[in-house]
C-alpha positions as CSV (number, residue, x, y, z in Angstrom):
1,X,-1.1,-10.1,-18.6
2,X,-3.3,-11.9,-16.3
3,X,-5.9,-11.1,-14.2
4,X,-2.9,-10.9,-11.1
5,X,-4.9,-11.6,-8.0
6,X,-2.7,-10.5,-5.5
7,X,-1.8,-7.7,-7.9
8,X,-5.3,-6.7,-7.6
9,X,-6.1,-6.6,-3.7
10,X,-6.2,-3.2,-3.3
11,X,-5.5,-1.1,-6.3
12,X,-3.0,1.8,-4.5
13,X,-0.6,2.7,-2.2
14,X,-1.5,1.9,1.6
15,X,-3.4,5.0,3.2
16,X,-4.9,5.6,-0.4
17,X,-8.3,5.2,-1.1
18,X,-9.1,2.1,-2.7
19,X,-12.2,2.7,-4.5
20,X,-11.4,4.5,-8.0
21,X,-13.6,8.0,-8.7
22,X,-15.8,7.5,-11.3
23,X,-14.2,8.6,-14.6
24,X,-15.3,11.8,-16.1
25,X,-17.2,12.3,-19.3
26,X,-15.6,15.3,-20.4
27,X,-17.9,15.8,-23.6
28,X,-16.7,12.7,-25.0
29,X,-19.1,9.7,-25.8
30,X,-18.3,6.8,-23.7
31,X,-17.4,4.3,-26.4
32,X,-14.3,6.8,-26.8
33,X,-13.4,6.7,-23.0
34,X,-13.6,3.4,-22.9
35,X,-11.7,3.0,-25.8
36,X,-9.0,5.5,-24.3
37,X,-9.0,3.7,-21.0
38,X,-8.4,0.6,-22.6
39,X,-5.6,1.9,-25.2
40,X,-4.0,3.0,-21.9
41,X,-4.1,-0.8,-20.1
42,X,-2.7,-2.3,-23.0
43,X,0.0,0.2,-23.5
44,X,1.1,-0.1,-19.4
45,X,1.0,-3.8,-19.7
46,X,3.6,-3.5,-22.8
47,X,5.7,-1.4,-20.2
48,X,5.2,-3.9,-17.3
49,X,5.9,-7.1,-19.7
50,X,9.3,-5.0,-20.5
51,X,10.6,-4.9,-16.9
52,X,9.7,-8.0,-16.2
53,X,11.8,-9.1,-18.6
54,X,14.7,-7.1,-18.2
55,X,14.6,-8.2,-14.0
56,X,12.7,-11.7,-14.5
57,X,10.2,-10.8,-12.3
58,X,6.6,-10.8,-12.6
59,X,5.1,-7.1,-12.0
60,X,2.8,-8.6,-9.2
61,X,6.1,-9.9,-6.7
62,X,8.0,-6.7,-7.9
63,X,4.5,-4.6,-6.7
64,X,4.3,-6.2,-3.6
65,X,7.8,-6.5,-2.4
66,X,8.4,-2.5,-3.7
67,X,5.2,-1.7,-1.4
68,X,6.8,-3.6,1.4
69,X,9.6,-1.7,1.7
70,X,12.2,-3.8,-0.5
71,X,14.7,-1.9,-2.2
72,X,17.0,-3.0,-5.7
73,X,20.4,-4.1,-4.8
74,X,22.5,-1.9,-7.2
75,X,21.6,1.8,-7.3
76,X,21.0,1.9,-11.4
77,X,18.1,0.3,-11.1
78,X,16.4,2.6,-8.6
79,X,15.0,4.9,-11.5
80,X,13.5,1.6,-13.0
81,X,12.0,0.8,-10.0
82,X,10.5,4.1,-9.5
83,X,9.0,4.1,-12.8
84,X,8.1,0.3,-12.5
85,X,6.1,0.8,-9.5
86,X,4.3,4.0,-11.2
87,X,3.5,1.9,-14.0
88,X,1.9,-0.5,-12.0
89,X,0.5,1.8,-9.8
90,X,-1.4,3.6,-12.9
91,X,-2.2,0.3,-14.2
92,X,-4.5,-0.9,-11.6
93,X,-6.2,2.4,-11.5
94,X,-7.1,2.1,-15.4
95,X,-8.5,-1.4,-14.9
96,X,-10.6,-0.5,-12.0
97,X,-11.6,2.4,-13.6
98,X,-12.5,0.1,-16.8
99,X,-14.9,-2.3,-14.8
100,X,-16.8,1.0,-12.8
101,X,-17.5,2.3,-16.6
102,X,-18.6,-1.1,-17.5
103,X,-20.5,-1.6,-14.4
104,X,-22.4,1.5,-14.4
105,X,-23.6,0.6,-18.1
């Protein structure tokens, strides 16, 4: 998955907070969050890259147009949607909250 520019503009819903908290230690060395945080981006782009191909859509038009309002034309698909959007919701909060653990190394 690529680096999505447009994807990436803000990170979260509009009226959300755009910066990411820091990411908490929780007695656990960093290499291991970091290694958790990762584990996580890789398994949420295997999630997106399904959807995508089951609509043929790319997650960062199906992001924008969900956040804009657009809805799916058939009701099935509204669950997907849902969960679509979630995934790529929680996906850019893992990758910012990869680059502040890198950045505050």
């Amino acid at each position: 998955m690529g680096d999505m520019k447009g994807f990436l503009r803000t990170g979260c819903e509009p009226g959300e907070r755009t910066e990411c908290p820091a990411v908490p230690s929780i007695g656990r060395s960093d290499k291991m969050l970091l290694d958790d945080i990762l584990q996580d981006i890789r398994a949420l782009e295997e999630e997106l890259r399904i959807y995508e191909r089951q609509y043929g859509m790319a997650s960062e038009s199906f992001y924008e147009s969900y956040l804009s309002g657009k809805e799916p034309l058939d009701e099935t698909s509204v669950q997907d949607w849902t969960a679509w959007a979630s995934a790529c919701k929680v996906w850019l909060r893992r990758r910012e909250q990869y680059r502040a653990a890198i950045q505050s190394h």
